[in-house]
C-alpha positions in Angstrom: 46.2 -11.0 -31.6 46.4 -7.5 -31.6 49.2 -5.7 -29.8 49.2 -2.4 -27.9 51.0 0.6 -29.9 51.0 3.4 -27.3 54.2 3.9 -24.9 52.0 3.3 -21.4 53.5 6.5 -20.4 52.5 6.7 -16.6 50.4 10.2 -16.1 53.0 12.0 -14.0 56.1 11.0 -16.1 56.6 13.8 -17.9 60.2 13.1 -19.1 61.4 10.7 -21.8 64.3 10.0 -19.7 61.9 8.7 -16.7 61.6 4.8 -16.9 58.2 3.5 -15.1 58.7 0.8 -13.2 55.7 -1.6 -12.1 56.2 -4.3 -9.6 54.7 -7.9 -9.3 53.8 -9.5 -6.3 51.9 -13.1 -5.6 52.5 -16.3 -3.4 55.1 -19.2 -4.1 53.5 -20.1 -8.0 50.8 -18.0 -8.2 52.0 -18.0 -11.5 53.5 -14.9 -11.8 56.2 -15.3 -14.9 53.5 -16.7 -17.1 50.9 -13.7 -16.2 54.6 -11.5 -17.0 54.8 -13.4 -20.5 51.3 -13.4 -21.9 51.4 -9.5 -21.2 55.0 -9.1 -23.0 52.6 -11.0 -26.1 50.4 -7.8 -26.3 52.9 -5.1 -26.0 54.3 -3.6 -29.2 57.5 -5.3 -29.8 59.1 -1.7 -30.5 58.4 -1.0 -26.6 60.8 -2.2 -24.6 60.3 -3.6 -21.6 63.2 -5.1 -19.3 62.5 -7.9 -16.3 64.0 -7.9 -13.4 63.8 -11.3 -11.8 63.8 -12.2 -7.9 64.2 -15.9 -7.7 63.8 -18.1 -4.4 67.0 -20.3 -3.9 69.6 -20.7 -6.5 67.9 -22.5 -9.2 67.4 -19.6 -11.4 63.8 -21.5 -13.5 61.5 -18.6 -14.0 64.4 -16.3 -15.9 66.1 -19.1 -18.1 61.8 -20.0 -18.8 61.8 -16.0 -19.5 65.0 -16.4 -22.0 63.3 -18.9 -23.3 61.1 -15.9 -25.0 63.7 -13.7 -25.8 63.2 -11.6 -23.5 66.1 -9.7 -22.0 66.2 -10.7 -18.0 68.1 -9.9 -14.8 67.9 -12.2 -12.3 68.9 -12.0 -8.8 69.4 -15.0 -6.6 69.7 -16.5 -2.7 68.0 -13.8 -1.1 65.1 -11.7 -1.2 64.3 -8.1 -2.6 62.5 -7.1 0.5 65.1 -7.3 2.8 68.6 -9.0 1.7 69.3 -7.8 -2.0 67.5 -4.2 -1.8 70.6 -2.4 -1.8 71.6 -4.9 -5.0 68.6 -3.6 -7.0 69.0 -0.5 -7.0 72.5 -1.3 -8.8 70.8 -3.5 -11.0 68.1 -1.3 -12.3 70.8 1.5 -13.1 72.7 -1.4 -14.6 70.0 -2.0 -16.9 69.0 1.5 -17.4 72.2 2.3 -18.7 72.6 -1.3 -20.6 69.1 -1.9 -22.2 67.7 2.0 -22.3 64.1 0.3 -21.4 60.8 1.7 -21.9 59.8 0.2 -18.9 61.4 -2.3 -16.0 58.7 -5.1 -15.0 60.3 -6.1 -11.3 59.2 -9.9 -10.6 59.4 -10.4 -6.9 59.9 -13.9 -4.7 57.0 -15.6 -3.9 57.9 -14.2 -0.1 58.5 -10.9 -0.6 56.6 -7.6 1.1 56.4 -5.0 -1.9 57.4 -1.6 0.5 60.8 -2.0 0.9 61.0 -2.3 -3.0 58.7 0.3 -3.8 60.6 2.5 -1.3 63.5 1.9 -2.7 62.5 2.8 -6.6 60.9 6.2 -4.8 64.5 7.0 -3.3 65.5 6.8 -6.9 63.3 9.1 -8.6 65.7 11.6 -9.2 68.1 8.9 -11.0 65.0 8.7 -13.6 62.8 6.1 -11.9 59.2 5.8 -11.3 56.9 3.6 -9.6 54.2 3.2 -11.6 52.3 0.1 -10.1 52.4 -2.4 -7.7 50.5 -6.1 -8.7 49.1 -9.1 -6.8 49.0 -12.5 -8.5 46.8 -14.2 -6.4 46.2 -17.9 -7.7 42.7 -19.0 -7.0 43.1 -22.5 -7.0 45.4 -22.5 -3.8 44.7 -19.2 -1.8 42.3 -20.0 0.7 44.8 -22.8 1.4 48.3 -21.0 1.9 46.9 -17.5 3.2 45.9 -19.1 6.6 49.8 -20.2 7.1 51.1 -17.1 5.5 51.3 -13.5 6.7 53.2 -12.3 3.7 50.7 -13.9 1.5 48.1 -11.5 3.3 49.9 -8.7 2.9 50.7 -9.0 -0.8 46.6 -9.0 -1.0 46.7 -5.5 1.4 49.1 -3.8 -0.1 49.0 -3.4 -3.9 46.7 -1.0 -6.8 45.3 -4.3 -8.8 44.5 -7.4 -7.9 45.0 -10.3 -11.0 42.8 -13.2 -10.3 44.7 -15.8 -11.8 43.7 -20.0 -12.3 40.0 -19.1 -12.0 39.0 -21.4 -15.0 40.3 -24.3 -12.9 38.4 -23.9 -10.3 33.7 -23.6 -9.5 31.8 -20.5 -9.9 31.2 -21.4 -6.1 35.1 -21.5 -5.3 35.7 -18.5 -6.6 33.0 -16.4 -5.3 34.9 -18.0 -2.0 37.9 -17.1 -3.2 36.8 -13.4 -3.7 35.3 -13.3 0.1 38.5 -14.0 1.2 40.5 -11.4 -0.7 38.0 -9.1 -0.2 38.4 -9.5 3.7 42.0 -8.5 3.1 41.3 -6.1 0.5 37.5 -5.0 -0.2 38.6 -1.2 -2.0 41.6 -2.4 -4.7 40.3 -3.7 -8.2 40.2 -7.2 -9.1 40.6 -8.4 -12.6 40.9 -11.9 -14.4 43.6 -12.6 -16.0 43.0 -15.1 -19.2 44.5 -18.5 -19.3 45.5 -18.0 -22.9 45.7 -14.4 -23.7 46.6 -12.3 -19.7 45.8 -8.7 -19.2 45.8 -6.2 -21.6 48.5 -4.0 -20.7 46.4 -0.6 -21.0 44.9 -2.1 -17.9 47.7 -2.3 -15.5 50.8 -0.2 -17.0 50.4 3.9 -16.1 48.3 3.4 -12.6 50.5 6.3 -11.0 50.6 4.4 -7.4 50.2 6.3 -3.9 51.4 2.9 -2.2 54.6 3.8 0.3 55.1 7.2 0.1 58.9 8.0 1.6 56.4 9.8 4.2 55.0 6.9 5.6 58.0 4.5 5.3 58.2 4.6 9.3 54.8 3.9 9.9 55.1 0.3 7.8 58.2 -0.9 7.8 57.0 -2.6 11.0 55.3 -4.8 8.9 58.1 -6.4 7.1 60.8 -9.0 9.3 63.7 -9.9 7.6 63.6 -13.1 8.7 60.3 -13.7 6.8 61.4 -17.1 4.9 62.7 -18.8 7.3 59.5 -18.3 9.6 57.4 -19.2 6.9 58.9 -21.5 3.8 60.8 -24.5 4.4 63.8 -24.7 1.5 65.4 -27.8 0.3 68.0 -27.0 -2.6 69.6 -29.7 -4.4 73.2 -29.3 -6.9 74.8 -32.0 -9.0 77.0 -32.1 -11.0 77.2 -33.7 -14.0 80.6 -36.0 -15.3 79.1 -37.0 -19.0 78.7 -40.1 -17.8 75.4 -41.4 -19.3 74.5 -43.9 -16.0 74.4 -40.4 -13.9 71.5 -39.6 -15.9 67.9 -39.0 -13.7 65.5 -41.0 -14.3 62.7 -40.0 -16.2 59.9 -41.9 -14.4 61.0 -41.7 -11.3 61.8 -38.0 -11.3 57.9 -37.9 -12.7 56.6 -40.5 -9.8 58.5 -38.2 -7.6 56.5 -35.1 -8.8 52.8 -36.6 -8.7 53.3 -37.7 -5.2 54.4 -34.4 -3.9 51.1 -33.2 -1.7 50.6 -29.8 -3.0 49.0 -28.6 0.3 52.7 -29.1 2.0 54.8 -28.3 -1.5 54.3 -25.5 -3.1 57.2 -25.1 -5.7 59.7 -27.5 -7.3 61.6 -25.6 -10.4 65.0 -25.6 -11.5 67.4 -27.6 -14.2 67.3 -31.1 -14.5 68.8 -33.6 -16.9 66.5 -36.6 -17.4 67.6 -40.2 -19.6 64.5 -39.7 -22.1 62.0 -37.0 -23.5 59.2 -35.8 -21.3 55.4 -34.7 -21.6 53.3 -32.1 -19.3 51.2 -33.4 -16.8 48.5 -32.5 -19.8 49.2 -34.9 -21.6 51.0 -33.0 -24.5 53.5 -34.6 -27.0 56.8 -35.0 -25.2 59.0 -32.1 -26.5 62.9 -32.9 -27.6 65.2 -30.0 -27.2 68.3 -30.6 -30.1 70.7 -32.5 -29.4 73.2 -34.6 -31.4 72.8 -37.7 -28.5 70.5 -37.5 -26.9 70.8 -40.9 -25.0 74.1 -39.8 -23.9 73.9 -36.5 -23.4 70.5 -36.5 -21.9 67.6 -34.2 -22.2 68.2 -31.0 -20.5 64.8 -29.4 -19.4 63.5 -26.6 -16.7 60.9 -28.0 -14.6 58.3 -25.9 -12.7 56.2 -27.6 -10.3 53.4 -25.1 -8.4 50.7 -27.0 -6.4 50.4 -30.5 -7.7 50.9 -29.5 -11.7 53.9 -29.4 -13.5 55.6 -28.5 -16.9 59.0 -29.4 -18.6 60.4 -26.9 -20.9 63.4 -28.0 -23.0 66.3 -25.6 -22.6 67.7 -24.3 -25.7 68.6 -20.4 -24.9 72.3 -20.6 -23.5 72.4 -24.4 -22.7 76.1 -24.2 -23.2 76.3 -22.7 -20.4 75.0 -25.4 -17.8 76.3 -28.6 -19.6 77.7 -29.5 -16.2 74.9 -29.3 -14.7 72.7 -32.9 -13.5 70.6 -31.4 -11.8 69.8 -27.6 -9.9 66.4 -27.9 -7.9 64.9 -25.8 -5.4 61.5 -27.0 -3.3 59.6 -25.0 -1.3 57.0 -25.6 0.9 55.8 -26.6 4.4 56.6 -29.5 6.7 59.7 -31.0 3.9 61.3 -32.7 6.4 59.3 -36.3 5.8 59.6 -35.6 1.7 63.3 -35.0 2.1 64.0 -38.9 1.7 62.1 -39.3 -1.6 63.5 -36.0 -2.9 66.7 -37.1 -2.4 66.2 -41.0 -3.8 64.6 -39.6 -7.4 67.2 -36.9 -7.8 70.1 -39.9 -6.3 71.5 -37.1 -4.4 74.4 -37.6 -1.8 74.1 -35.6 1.6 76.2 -33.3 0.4 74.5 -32.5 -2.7 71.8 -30.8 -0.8 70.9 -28.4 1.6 67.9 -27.8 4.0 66.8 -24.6 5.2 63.6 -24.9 8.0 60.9 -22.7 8.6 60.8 -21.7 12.6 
């Protein structure tokens, strides 16, 4: 595959110093980090591009999946960019500024956040040497028409952005997705809309140096009545599960009932399961694909440590090799997200063999 040489300079950057800065939006597993990793495929691997992750919860999935690709990641946890943790990212892009000297920051927001209050807050920095150069929309075509009834921010990720990246189509009719482009379209009939490829994404030329007008400082009073801070909890309930792990082998999570647990979720209620979980034997995909075995010297006591991402009924187990030292403690780190999760909150907890106080509920309202 070929990759891109040029620098994507945005059109109005006209100093080396200036670091672009393009932001991705989309719904709870639109499917944003893999759209993020094909792209990082194409780029030239002299270009350096930086992500900034904003996870939902505390299970931090999409970055260690990220890592995973040697990519160097920020992440930022328990809170949202939009609201919470804006004042924390402007410290964390100077931090990587300074740190990584990027060509380019890729920002990867929650699956519940409004994009102003971020791009407003990369405009206030301009004279720091930042520039927003794009705001994205992942919207995932299999589930859209579902979730964008129940969700306000999910409508206004669709409003508000320069490109839309129509991602899933293959998986769903010719028929569905001219549906599924009626109903963007009603949000959003003016603002490109461009397939991304299951295998190979968007070519960056396509989405990096778009020069945005979104948010202008000027008309930050006119739409910040758009954004609530209490967002989330309006919209997603949370349930967040920590254990700890002893060594003790007979702690171990079972691996067919942590699997039965998954393909009974309902994915028009849950929407995301990711995070860290150590299973008793090797796993598959829900493809179908040869079980994958991450190194270890015993396995059978030790386990088989693997990040887990769960969007919408399908699901994928990634072995995790990039710093696993660092969460040999851990038994199990999951975060669920999704709608009406009081009546699953019983079968979460009996696969995962969680004790009250191993986990946490937060409920929309």
């Amino acid at each position: 595959m070929a990759v891109v040489a040029n620098q994507h300079r945005s059109h109005t950057v006209i100093d080396d110093s200036t670091t672009p800065v393009t932001v991705f939006t989309g719904f709870l597993g639109a499917g944003k980090t893999t759209a993020i990793l094909n792209i990082l495929k194409r780029v030239n691997p002299e270009y350096n591009i930086v992500l900034l992750k904003n996870e939902f919860g505390d299970a931090e999935t999409d970055s260690a999946l990220v890592r995973e690709s040697h990519v160097q990641v920020t992440e930022m946890t328990n809170g949202c960019l939009c609201c919470v943790l804006v004042g924390q990212m402007k410290r964390a892009l100077e931090e990587m500024k300074e740190k990584f000297h990027p060509d380019r920051i890729i920002i990867e927001t929650s699956g519940s956040a409004f994009p102003a209050p971020i791009a407003w807050q990369i405009r206030e920095m301009e004279s720091s040497g930042f520039h927003l150069d794009a705001i994205l929309t992942v919207i995932d075509c299999v589930n859209f028409c579902g979730y964008e009834d129940t969700s306000y921010t999910a409508r206004l990720q669709a409003q508000y952005t320069d490109l839309i990246l129509l991602n899933k189509w293959e998986n769903i009719s010719e028929r569905q997705l001219d549906l599924v482009v009626d109903h963007v379209n009603d949000l959003n009939t003016d603002t490109p809309k461009v397939k991304i490829n299951a295998d190979t994404g968007v070519d960056p030329e396509v989405i990096f140096g778009l020069d945005t007008n979104l948010f202008s400082l000027a008309e930050r009073e006119s739409t910040a009545s758009e954004v609530s801070r209490s967002h989330h909890s309006q919209e997603i309930d949370l349930i967040e599960v920590v254990r700890k792990w002893s060594g003790d082998p007979a702690q171990l999570i079972s691996s067919a009932d942590f699997i039965d647990l998954l393909k009974h979720l309902p994915s028009e209620d849950v929407y995301r399961v990711k995070g860290l979980v150590r299973l008793s034997d090797a796993v598959a995909d829900e493809a179908d694909t040869p079980a994958a075995t991450p190194p270890a010297a015993d396995a059978s006591a030790s386990g088989l440590l693997y990040i887990v991402n769960h969007a919408f009924g399908r699901y994928t187990f990634t072995p995790l090799t990039v710093n696993a030292h660092q969460h040999e403690g851990v038994l199990a780190r999951l975060t669920v997200m999704g709608n009406g999760l009081r009546m699953y909150l019983p079968k979460v907890q009996k696969a995962i063999e969680a004790s009250d106080d191993e986990i946490s509920c937060h409920w929309a309202h």
